[in-house]
LUMROKOL-928764 format. One line per 5 residues: number of its first residue (from 1); their letters; for each residue x, y, z of C-alpha. Coordinates in steps of 0.05 Angstrom, whole numbers. Example, Ala and Ser with C-alpha at 12.3 -4.5 7.8 and 13.67 -1.06 7.14 Angstrom:
1) AS) 246 -90 156; 273 -21 143 $
***
This chain:
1) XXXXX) 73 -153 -26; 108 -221 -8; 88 -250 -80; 136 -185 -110; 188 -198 -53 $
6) XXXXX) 191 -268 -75; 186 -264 -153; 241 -214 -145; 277 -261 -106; 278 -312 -147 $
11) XXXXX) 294 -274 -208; 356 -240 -176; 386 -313 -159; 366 -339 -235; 407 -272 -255 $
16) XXXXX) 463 -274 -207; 468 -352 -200; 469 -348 -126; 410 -353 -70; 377 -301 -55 $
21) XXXXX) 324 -316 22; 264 -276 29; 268 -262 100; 200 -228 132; 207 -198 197 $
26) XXXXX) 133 -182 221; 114 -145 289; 110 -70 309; 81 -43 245; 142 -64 209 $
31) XXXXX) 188 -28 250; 234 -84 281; 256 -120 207; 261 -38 185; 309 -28 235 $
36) XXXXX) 343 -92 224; 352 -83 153; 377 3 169; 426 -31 211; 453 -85 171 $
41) XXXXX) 522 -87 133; 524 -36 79; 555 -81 28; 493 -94 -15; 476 -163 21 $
46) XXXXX) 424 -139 59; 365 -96 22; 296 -68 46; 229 -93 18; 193 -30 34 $
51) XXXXX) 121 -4 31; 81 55 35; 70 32 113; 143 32 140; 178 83 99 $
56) XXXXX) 116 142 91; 69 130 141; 109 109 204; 154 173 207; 89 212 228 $
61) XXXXX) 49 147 274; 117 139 311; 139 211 315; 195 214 359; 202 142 370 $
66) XXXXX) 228 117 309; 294 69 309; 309 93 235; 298 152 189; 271 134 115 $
71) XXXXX) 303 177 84; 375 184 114; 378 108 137; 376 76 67; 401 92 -3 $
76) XXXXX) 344 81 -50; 340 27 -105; 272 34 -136; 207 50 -120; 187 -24 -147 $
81) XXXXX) 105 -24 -163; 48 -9 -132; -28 -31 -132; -85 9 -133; -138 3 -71 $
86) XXXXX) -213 -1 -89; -276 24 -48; -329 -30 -28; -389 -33 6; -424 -99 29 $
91) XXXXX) -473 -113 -32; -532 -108 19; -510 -34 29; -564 13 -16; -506 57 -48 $
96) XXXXX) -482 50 -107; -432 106 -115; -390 149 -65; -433 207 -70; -499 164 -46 $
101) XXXXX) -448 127 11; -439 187 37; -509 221 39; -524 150 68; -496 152 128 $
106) XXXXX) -517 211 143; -545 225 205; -530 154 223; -481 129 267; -492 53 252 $
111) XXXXX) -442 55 192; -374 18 208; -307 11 162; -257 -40 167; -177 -32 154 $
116) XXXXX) -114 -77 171; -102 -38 226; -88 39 251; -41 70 204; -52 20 147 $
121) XXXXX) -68 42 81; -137 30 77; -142 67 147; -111 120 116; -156 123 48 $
126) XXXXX) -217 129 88; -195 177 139; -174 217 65; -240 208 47; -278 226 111 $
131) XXXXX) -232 292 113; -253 316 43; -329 288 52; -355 288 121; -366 217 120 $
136) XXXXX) -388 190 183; -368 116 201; -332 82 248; -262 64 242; -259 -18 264 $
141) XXXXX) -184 -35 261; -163 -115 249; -99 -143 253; -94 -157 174; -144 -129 126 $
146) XXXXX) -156 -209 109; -197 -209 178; -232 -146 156; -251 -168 80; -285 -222 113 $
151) XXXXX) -330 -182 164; -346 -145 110; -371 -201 65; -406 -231 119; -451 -153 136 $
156) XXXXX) -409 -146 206; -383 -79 172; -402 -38 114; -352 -2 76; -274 -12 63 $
161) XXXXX) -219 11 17; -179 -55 2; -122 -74 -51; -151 -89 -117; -128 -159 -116 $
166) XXXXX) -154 -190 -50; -230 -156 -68; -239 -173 -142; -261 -244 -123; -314 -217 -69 $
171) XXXXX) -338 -155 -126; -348 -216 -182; -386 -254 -132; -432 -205 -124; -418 -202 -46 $
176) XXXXX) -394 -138 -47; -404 -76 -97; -348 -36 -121; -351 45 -115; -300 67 -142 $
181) XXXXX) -224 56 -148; -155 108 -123; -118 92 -186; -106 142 -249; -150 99 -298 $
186) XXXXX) -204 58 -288; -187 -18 -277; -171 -71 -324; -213 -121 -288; -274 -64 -273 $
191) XXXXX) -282 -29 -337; -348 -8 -305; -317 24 -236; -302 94 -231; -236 125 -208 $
196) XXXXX) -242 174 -141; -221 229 -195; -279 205 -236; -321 198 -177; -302 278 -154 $
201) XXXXX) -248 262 -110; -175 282 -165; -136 284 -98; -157 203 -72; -107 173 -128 $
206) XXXXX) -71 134 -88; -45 63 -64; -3 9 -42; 67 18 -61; 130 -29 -52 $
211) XXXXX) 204 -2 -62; 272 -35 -49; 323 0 -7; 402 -17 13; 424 18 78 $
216) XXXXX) 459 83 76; 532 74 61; 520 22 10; 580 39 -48; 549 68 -105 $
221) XXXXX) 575 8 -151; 536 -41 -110; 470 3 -118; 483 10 -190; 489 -64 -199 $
226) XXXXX) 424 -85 -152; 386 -25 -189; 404 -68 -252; 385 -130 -232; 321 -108 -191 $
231) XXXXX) 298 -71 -260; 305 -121 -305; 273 -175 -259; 212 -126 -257; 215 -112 -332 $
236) XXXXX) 210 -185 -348; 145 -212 -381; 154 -276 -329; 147 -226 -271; 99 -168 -304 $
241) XXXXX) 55 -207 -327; 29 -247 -264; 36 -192 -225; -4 -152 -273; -62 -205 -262 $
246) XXXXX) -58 -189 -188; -70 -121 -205; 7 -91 -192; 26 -38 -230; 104 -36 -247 $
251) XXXXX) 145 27 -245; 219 -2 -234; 232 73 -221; 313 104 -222; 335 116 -145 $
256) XXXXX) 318 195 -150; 247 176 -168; 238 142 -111; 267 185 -69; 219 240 -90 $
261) XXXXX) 153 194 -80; 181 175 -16; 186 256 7; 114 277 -28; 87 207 10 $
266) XXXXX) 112 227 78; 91 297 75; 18 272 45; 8 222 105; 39 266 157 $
271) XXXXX) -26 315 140; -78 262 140; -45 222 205; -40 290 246; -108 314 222 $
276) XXXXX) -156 247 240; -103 257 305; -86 181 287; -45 149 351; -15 79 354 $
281) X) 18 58 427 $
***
């Protein structure tokens, strides 16, 4: 997600012949730079670098106690790209599909998973997966899913949904074996890997996703023109291509699309979240 903030970045200030900073704001599951950026001038200065965590997940993990509303606090730009996230076992684990992870464990209650934390999107995936399969594991949240890929390399867990990107170089090491993957095709860079449609799973197509966002108020001139430029940034072969190789898909969607993902997102999580009775302090 930072590489697209930045590449975007630095194509807007190529465009527009004036800097453009890349501010991140970490800490309390994205909600303080969220609320920063809600807050923030409405003159088109200021614009959101959202993902699927902040604006879809959130509304439902922080019910009640949320400083901004995704859908009323910001006029949408575009829903941007998103990245497809990819289900991998350690290679010592004797599955080789989801079906045989599943009969696996069992009747066992030794079988851990690994996310970036409660509420992340490979928490989510999983819990999506153990509601439609009865899979029993154990949910091991880590700060970042970094710390995670690497207990799972190293056998401390067994299973995890990850973005495509960060577990290619584990899958073509042979450290860790690739199940299946949420996107709508099979992937470039695992011809071999099934999708969770392929794999008897149609409703576990799902992701990552990144979108930009002004806050509410922003004139409709200003939108138009960052819309624009955000597009054609995206569009460009200097920009799709690389992020292509990491796996991104680009959508560089109008402002209505997004707006639609972002209400079919929020209702989607707000059934999976309330149902695995999901609770961050």
């Amino acid at each position: 997600s930072d590489i697209l903030a930045r590449v975007v970045g630095r194509g807007l200030a190529e465009r527009w012949r004036q800097s453009v900073v890349v501010e991140n704001v970490p800490g309390a599951s994205a909600i303080i730079g969220t609320e920063r950026a809600a807050k923030a001038p409405a003159d088109g200065y200021t614009i959101l670098f959202g993902t699927i965590s902040n604006l879809a997940v959130n509304p439902t993990l922080f019910e009640g106690r949320l400083p901004y509303d995704p859908l009323r606090s910001f006029a949408p730009i575009t829903l941007a790209a998103a990245i497809p996230l990819v289900l991998v076992v350690n290679a010592a684990l004797p599955v080789r599909s989801v079906a045989e992870l599943v009969e696996h464990a069992r009747g066992r209650s030794d079988l851990s998973y690994g996310s970036g934390g409660s509420g992340s999107s490979q928490h989510l995936a999983m819990e999506l997966l153990r509601q439609r399969t009865g899979l029993a594991a154990t949910h091991v949240p880590y700060r970042s899913s970094a710390p995670a890929m690497l207990d799972l390399v190293a056998g401390q867990i067994g299973v995890m949904f990850d973005n495509l990107n960060t577990a290619l170089p584990h899958i073509a090491s042979g450290r860790l074996r690739a199940l299946a993957v949420t996107a709508e095709t099979r992937a470039a860079g695992l011809p071999a890997v099934p999708t969770m449609a392929e794999a008897g799973f149609p409703d576990l197509r799902l992701g990552t996703w990144f979108a930009f966002l002004a806050p509410s108020g922003t004139p409709r001139e200003i939108l138009a023109r960052l819309h624009e430029g955000i597009v054609e940034v995206l569009r460009a072969p200097a920009t799709a291509g690389p992020l292509g190789e990491q796996g991104m898909e680009i959508i560089a969607s109008t402002p209505e699309a997004l707006t639609t993902h972002m209400e079919a997102e929020i209702g989607r999580w707000r059934g999976v979240v309330r149902a695995a009775d999901i609770r961050v302090d």
